[in-house]
N, CA and C atoms of all chains as a GROMACS GRO file, in nm:
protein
  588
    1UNK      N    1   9.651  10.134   8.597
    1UNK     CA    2   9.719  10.009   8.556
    1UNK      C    3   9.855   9.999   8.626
    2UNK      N    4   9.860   9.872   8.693
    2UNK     CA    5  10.018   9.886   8.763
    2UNK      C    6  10.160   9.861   8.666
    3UNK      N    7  10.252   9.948   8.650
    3UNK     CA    8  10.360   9.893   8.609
    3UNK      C    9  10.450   9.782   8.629
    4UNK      N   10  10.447   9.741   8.511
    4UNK     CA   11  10.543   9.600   8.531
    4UNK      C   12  10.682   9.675   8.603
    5UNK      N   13  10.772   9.543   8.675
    5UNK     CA   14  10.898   9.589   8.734
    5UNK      C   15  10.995   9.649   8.623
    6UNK      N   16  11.067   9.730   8.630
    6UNK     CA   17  11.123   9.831   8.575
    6UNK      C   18  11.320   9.841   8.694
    7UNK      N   19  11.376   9.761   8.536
    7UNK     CA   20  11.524   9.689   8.559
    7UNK      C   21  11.631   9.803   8.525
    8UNK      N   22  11.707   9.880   8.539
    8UNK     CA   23  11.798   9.973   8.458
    8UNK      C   24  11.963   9.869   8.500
    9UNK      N   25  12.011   9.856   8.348
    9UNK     CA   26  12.146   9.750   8.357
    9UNK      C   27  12.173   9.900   8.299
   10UNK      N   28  12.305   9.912   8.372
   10UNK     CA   29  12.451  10.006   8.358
   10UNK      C   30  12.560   9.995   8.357
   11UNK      N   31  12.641  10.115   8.305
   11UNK     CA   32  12.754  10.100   8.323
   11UNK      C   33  12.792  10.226   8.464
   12UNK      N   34  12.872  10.191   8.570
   12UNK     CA   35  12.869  10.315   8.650
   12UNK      C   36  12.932  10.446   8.595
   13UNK      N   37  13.008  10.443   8.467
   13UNK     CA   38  13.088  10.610   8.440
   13UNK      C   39  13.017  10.617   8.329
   14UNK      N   40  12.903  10.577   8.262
   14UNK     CA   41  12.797  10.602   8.178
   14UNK      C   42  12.738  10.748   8.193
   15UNK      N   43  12.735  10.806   8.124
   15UNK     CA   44  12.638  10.919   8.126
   15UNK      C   45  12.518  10.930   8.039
   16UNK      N   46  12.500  10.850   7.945
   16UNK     CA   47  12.388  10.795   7.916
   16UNK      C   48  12.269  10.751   8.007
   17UNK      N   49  12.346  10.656   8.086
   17UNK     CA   50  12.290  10.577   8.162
   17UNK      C   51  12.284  10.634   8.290
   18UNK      N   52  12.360  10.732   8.345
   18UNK     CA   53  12.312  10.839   8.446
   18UNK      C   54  12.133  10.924   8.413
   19UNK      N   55  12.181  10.941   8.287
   19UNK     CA   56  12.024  11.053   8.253
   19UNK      C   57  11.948  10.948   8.254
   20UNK      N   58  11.924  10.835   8.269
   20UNK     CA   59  11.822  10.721   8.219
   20UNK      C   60  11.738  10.739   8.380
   21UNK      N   61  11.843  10.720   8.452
   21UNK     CA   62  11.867  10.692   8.570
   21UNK      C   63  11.747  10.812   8.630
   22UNK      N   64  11.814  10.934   8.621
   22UNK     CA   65  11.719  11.080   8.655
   22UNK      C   66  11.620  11.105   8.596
   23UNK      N   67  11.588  11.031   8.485
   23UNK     CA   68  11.442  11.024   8.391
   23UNK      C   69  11.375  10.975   8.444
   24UNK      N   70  11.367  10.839   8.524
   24UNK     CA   71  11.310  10.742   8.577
   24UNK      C   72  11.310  10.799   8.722
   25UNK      N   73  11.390  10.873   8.773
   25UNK     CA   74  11.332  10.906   8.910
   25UNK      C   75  11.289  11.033   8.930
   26UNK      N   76  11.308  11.106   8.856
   26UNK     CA   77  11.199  11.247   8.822
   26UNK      C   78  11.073  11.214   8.809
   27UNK      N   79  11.013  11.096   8.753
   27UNK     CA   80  10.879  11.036   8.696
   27UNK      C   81  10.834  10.942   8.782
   28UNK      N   82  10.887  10.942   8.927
   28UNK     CA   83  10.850  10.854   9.027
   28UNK      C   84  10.811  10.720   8.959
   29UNK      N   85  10.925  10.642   8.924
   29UNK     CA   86  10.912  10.508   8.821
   29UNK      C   87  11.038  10.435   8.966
   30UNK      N   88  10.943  10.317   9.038
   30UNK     CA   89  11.057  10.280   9.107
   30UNK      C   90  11.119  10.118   9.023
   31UNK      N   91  11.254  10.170   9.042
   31UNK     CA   92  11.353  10.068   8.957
   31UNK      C   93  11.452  10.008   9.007
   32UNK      N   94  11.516   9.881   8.988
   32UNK     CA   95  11.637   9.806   9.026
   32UNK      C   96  11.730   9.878   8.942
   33UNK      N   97  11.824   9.886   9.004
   33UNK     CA   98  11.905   9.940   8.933
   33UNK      C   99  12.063   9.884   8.925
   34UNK      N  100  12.132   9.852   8.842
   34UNK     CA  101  12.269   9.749   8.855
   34UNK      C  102  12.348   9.784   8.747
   35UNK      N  103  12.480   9.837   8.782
   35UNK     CA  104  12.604   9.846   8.717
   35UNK      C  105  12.684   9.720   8.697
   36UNK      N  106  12.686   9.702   8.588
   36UNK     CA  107  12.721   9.555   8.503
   36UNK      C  108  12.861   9.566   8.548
   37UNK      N  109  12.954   9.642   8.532
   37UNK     CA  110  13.076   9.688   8.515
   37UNK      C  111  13.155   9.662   8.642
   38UNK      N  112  13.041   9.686   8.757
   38UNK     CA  113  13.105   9.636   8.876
   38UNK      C  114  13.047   9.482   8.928
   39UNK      N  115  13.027   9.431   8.857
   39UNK     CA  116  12.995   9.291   8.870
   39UNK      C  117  13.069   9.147   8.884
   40UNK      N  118  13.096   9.095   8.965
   40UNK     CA  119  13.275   9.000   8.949
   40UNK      C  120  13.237   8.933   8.798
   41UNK      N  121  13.305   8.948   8.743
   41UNK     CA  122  13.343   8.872   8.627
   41UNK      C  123  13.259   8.746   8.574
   42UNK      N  124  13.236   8.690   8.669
   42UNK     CA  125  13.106   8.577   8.633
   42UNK      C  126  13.044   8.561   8.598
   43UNK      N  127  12.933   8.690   8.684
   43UNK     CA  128  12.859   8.715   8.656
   43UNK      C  129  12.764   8.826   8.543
   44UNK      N  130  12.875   8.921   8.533
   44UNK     CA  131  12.899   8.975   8.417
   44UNK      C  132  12.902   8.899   8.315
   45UNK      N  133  12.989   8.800   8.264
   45UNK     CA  134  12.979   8.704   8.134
   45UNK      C  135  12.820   8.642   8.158
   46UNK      N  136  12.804   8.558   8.255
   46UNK     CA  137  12.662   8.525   8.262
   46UNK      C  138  12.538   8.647   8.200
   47UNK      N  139  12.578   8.751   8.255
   47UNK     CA  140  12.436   8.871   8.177
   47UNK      C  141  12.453   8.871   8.059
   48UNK      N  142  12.614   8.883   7.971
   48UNK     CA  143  12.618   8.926   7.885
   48UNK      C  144  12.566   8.756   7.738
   49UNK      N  145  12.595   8.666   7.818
   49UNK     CA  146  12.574   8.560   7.734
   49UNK      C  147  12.448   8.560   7.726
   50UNK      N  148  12.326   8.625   7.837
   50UNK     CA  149  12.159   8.610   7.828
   50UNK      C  150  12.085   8.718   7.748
   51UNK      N  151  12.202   8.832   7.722
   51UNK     CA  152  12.134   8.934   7.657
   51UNK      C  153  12.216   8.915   7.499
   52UNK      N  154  12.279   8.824   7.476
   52UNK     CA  155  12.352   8.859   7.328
   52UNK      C  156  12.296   8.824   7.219
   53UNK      N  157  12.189   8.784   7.160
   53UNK     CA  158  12.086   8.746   7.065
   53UNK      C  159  12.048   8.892   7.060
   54UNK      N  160  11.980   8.964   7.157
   54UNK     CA  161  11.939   9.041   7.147
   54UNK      C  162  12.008   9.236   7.155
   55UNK      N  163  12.139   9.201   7.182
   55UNK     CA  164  12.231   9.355   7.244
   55UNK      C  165  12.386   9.247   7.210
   56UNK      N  166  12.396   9.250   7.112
   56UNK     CA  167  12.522   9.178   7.018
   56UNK      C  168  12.665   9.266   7.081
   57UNK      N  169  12.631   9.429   7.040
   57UNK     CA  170  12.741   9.532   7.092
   57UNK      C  171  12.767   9.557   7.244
   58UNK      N  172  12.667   9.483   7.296
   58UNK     CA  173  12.662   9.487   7.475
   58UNK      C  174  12.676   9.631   7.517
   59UNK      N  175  12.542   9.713   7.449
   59UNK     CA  176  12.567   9.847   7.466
   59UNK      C  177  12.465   9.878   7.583
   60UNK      N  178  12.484   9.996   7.627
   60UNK     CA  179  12.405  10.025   7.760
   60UNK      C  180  12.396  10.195   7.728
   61UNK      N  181  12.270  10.151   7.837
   61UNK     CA  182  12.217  10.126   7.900
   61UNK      C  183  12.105  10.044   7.854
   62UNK      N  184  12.065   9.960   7.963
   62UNK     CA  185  11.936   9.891   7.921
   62UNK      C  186  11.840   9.856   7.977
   63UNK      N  187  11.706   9.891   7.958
   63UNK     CA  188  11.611   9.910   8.021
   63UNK      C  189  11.466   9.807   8.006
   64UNK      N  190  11.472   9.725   8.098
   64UNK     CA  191  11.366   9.624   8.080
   64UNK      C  192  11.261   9.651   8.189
   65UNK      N  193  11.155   9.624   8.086
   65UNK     CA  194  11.022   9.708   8.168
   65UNK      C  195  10.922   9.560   8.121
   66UNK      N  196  10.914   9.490   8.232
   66UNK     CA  197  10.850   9.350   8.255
   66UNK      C  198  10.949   9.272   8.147
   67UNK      N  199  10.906   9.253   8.074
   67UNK     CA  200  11.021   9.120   7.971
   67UNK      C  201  11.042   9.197   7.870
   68UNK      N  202  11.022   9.323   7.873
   68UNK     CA  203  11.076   9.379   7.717
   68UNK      C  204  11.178   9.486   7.746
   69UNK      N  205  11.277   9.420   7.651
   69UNK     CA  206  11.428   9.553   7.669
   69UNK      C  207  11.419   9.642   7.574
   70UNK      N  208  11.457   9.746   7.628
   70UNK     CA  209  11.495   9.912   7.536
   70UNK      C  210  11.598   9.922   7.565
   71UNK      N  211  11.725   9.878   7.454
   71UNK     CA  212  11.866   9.915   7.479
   71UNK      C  213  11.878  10.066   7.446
   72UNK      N  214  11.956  10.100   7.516
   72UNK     CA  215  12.011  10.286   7.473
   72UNK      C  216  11.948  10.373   7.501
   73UNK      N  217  11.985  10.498   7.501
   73UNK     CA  218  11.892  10.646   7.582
   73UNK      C  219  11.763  10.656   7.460
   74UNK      N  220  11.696  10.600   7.497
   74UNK     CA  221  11.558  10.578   7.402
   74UNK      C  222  11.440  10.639   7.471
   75UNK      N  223  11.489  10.738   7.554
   75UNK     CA  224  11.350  10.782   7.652
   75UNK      C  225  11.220  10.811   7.616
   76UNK      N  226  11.215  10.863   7.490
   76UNK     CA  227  11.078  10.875   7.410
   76UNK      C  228  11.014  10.691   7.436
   77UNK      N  229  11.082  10.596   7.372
   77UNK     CA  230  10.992  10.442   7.401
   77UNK      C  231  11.013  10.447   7.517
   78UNK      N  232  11.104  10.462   7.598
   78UNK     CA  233  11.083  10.430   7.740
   78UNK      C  234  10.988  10.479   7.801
   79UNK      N  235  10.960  10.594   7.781
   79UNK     CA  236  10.828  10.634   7.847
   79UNK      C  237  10.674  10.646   7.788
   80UNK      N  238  10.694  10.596   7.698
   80UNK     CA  239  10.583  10.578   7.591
   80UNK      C  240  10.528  10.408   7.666
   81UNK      N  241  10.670  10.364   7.663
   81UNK     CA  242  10.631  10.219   7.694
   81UNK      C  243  10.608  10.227   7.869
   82UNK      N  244  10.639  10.328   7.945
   82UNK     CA  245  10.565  10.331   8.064
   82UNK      C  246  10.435  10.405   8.068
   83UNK      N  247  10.370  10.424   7.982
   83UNK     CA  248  10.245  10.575   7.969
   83UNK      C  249  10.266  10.665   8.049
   84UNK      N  250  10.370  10.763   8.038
   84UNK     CA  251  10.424  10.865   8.049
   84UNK      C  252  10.445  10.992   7.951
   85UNK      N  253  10.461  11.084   7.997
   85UNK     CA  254  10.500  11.202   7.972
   85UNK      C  255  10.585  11.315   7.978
   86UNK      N  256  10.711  11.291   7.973
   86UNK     CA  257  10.826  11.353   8.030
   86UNK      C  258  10.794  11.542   7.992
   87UNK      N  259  10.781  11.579   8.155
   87UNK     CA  260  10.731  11.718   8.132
   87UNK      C  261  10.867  11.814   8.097
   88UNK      N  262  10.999  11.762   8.095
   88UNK     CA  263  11.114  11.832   8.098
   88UNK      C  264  11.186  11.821   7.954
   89UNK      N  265  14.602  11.260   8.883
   89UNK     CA  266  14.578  11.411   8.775
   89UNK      C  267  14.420  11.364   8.813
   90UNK      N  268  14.373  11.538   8.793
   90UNK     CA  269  14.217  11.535   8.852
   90UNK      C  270  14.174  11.577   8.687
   91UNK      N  271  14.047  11.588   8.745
   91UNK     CA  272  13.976  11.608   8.605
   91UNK      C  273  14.014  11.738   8.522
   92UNK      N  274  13.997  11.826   8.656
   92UNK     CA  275  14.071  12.002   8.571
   92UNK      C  276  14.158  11.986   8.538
   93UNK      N  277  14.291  11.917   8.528
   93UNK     CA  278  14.364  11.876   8.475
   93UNK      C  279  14.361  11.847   8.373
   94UNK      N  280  14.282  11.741   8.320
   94UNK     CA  281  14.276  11.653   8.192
   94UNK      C  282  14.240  11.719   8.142
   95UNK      N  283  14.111  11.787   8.166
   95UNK     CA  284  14.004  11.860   8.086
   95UNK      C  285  14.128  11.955   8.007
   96UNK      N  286  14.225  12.050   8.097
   96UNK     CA  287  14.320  12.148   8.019
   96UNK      C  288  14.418  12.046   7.944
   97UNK      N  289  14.427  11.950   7.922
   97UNK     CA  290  14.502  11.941   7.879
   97UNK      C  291  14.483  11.865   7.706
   98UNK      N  292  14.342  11.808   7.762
   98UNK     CA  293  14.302  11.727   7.635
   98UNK      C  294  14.251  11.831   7.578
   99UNK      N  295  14.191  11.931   7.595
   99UNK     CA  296  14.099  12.049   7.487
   99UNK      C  297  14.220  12.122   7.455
  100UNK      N  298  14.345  12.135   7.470
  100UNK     CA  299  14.489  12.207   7.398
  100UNK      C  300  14.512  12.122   7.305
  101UNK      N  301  14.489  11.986   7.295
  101UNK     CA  302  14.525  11.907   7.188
  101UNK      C  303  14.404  11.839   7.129
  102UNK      N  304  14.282  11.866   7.148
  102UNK     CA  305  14.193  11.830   7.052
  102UNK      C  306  14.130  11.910   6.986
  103UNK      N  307  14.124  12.067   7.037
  103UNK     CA  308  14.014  12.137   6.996
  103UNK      C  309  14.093  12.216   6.834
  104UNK      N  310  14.248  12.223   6.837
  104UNK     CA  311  14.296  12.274   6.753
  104UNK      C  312  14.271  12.154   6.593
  105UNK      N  313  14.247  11.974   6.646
  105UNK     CA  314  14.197  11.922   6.545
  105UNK      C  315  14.058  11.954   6.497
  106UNK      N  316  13.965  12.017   6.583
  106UNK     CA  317  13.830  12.043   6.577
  106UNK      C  318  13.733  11.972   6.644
  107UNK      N  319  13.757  11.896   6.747
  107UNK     CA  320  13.722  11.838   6.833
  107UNK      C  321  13.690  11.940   6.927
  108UNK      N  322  13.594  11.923   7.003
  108UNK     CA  323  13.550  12.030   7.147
  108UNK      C  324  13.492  11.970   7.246
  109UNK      N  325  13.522  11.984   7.352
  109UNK     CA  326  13.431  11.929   7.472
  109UNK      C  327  13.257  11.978   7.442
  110UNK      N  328  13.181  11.889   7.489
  110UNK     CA  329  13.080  11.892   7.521
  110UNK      C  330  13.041  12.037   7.617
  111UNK      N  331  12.932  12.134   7.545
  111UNK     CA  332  12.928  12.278   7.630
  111UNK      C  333  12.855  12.259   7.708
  112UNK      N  334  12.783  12.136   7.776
  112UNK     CA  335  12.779  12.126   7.862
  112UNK      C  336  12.881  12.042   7.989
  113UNK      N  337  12.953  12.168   8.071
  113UNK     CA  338  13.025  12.105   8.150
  113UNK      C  339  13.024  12.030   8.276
  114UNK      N  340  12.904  11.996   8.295
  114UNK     CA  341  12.841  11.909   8.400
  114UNK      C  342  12.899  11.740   8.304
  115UNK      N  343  12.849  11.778   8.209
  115UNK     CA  344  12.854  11.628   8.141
  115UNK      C  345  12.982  11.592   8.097
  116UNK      N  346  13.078  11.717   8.032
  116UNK     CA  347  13.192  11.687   8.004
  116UNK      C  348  13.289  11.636   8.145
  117UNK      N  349  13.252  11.710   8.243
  117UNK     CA  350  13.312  11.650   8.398
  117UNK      C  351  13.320  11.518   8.456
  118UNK      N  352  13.167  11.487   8.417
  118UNK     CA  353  13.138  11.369   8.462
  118UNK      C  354  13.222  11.239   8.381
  119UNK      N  355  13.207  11.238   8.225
  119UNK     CA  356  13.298  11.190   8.175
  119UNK      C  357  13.438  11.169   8.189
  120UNK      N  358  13.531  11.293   8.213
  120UNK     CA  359  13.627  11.269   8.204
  120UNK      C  360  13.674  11.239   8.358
  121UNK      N  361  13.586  11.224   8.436
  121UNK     CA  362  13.585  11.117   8.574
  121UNK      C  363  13.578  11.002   8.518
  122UNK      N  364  13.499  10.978   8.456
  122UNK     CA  365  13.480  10.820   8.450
  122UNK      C  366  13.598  10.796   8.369
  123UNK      N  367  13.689  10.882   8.266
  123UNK     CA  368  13.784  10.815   8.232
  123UNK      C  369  13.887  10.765   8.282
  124UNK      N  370  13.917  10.885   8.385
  124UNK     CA  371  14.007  10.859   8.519
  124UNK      C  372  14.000  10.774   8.613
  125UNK      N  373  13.862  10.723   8.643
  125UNK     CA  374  13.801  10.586   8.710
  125UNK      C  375  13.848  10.490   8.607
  126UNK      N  376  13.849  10.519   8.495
  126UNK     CA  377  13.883  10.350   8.408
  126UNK      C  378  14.011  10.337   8.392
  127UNK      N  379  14.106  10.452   8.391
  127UNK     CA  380  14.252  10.486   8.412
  127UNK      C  381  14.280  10.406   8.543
  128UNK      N  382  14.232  10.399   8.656
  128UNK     CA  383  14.261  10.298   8.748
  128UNK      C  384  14.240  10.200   8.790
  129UNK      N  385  14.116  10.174   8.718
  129UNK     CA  386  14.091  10.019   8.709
  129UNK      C  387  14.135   9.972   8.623
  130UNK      N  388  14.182   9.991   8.508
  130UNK     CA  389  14.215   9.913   8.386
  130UNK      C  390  14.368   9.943   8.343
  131UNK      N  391  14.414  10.071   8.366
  131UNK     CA  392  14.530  10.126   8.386
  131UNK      C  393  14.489  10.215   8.196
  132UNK      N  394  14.406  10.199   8.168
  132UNK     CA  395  14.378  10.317   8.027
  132UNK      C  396  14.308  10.355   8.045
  133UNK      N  397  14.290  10.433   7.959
  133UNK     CA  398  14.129  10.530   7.934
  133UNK      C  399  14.060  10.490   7.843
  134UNK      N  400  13.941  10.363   7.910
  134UNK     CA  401  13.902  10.274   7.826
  134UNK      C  402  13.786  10.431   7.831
  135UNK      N  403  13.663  10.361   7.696
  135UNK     CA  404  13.572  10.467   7.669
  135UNK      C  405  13.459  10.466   7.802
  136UNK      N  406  13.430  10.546   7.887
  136UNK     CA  407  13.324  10.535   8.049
  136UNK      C  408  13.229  10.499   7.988
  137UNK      N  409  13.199  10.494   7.848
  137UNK     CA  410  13.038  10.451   7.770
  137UNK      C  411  13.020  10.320   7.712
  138UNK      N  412  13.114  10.188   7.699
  138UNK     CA  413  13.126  10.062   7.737
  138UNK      C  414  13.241  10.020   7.822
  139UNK      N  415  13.162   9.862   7.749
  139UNK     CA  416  13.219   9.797   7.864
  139UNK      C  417  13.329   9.726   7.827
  140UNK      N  418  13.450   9.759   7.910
  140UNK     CA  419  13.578   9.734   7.910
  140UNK      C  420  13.614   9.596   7.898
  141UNK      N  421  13.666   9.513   7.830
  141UNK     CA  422  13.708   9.408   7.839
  141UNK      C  423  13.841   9.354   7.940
  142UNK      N  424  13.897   9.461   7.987
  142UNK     CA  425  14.025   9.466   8.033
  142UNK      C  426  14.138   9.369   8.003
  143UNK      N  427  14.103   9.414   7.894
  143UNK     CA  428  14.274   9.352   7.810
  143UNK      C  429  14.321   9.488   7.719
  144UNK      N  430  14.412   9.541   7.698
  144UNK     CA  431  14.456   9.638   7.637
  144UNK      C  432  14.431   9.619   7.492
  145UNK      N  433  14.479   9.532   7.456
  145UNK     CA  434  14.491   9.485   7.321
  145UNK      C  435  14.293   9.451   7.254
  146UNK      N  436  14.277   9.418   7.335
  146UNK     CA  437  14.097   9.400   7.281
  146UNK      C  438  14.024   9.531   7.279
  147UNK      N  439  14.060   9.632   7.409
  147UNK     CA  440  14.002   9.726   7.398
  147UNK      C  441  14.066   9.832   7.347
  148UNK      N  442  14.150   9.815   7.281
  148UNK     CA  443  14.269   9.951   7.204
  148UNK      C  444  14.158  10.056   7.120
  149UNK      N  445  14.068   9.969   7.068
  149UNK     CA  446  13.965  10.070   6.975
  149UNK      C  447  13.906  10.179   7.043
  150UNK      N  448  13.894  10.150   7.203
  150UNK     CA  449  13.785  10.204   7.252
  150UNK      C  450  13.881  10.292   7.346
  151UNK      N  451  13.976  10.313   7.342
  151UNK     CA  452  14.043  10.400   7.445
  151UNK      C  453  14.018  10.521   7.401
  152UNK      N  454  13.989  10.626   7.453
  152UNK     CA  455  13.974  10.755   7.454
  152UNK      C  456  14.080  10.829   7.404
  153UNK      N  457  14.098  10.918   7.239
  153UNK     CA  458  13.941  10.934   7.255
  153UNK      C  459  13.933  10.799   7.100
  154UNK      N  460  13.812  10.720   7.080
  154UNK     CA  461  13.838  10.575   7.007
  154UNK      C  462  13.855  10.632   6.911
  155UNK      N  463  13.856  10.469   6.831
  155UNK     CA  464  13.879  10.458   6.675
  155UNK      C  465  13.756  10.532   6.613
  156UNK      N  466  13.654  10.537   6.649
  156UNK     CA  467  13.508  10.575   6.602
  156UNK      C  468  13.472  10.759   6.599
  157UNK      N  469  13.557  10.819   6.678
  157UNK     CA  470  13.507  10.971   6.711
  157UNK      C  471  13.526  10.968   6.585
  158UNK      N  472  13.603  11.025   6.508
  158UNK     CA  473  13.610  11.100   6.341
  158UNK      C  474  13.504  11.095   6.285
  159UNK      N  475  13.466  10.943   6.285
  159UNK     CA  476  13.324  10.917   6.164
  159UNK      C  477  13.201  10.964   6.228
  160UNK      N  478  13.176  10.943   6.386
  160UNK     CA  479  13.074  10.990   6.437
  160UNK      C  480  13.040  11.103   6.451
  161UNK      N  481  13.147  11.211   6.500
  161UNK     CA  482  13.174  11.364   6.482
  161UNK      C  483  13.106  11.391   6.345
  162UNK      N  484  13.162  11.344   6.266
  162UNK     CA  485  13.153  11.395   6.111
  162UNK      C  486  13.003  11.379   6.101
  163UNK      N  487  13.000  11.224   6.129
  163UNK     CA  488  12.823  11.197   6.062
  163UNK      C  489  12.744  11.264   6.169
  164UNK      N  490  12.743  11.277   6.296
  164UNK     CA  491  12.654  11.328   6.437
  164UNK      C  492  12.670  11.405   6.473
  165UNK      N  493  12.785  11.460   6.491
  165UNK     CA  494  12.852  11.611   6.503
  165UNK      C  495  12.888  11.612   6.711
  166UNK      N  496  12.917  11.432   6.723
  166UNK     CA  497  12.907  11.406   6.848
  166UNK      C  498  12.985  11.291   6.840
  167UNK      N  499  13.061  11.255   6.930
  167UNK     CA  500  13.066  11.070   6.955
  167UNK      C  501  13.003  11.012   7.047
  168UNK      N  502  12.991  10.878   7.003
  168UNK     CA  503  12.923  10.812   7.085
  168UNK      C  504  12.886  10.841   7.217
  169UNK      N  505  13.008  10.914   7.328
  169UNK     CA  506  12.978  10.938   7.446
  169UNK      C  507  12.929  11.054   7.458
  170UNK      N  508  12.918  11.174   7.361
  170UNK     CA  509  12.915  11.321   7.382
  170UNK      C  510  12.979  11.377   7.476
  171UNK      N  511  13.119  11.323   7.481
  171UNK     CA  512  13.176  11.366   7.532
  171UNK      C  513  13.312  11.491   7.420
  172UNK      N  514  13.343  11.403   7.290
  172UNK     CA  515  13.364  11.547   7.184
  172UNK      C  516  13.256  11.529   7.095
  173UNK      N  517  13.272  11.720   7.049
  173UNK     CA  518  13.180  11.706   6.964
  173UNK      C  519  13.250  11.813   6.842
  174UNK      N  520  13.153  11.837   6.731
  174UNK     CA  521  13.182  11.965   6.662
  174UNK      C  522  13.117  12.107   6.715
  175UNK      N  523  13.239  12.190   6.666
  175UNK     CA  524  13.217  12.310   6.697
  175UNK      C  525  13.004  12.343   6.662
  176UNK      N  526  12.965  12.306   6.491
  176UNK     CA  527  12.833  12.278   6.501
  176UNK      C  528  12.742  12.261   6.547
  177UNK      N  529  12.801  12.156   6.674
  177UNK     CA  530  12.709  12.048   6.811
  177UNK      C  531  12.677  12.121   6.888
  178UNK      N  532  12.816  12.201   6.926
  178UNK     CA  533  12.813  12.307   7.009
  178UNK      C  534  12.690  12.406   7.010
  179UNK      N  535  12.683  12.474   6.928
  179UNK     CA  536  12.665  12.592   6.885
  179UNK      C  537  12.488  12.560   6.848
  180UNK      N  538  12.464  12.434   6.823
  180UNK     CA  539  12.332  12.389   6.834
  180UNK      C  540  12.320  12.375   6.675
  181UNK      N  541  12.367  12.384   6.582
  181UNK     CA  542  12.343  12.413   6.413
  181UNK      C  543  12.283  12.269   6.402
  182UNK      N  544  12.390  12.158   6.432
  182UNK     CA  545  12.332  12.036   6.442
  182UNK      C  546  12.244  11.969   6.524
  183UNK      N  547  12.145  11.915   6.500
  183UNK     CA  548  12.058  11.850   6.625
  183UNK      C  549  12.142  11.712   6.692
  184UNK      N  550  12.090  11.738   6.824
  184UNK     CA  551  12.085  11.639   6.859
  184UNK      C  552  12.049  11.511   6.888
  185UNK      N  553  12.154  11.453   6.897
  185UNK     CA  554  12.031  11.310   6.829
  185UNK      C  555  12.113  11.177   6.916
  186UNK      N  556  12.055  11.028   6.892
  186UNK     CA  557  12.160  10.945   6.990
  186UNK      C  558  12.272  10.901   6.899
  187UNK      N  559  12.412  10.892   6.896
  187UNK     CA  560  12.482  10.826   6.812
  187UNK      C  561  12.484  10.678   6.832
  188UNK      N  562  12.490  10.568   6.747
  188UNK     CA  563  12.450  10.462   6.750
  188UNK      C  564  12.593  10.411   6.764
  189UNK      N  565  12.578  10.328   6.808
  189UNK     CA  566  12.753  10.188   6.851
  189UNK      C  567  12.773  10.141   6.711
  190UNK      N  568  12.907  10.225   6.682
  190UNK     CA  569  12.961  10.225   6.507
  190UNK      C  570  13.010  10.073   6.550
  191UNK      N  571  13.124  10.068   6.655
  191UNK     CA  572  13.197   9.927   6.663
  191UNK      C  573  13.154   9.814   6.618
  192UNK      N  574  13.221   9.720   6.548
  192UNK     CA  575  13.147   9.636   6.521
  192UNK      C  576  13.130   9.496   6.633
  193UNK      N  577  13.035   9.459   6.602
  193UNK     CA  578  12.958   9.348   6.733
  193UNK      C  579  13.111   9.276   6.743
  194UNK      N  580  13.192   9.218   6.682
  194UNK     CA  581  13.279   9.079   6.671
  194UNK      C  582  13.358   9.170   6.775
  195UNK      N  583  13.415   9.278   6.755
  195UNK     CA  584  13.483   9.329   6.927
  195UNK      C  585  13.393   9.365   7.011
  196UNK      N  586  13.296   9.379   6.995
  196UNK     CA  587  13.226   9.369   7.157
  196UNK      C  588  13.252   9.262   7.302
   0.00000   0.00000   0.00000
């Protein structure tokens, strides 16, 4: 079954969002990957106004795998929700 | 000031409250880079685990180390960033687990 595209939104001095980062490429999962934080200002308010119904605290990391987000180091759903098995 | 720096200087004045760096020092490093990265972009030490508003006054809660470590320490035996923790955390007595964003949404 092919995986839907697989989005990682960050912060760059995250360390949360670093391990998200090495979870997903230990497990050969290829992903976009984008630090919110370095984003001009614009566009940053623009993400944050599309995700706020749903991520109120605008917490990160966040991980959208086809249209569905997993905010936070949630790697158990994250890889549950990729049919995976994290051997580490 | 580099990180070995900070690192000596913030664990002389936190660990005697009971606060401790994270024993893992890969992670505690990495952190207190990113605080020093937010020290120059923002001119504080906003928290490297959100996102900065860059206004002083909005993000005062979240400056390192925040308003939130005490309660999270206490209840998680970690804060939010795991970057302090309790001696407990340390030592493994407590599990680990994710601490959840105490802050409330209206300062986000």
């Amino acid at each position: 079954m092919a995986t839907p595209p697989v989005r990682l939104f960050a912060l760059s001095t995250c360390i949360h969002c670093k391990a998200l980062k090495k979870l997903l490429t230990r497990n050969n999962i290829t992903f976009e990957w984008t630090d919110v934080d370095l984003l001009p200002k614009e566009e940053r308010d623009h993400f944050f106004a599309q995700i706020a119904e749903h991520n109120p605290k605008k917490s990160f990391p966040i991980v959208m795998i086809g249209n569905k987000a997993i905010i936070g180091d949630q790697r158990k759903l994250i890889l549950k929700e990729l049919g995976l098995v994290d051997e580490q | 000031m580099n990180s070995e720096t900070l690192y000596r200087i913030l664990k002389k004045t936190n660990e005697p409250k009971g606060y401790f760096f994270n024993r893992d020092r890969k992670i505690t490093m990495e952190l207190l880079e990113g605080l020093l990265t937010n020290k120059a972009r923002y001119g504080y030490m906003c928290c490297p685990c959100r996102m900065a508003q860059e206004d002083v006054e909005k993000d005062r809660d979240i400056i390192c180390p925040c308003d939130y470590r005490e309660d999270d320490v206490q209840e998680f035996g970690s804060c939010y960033c795991g970057l302090y923790v309790s001696r407990n955390w340390n030592d493994g007595v407590i599990e680990h687990t994710t601490v959840p964003e105490r802050r409330p949404a209206e300062k986000c």
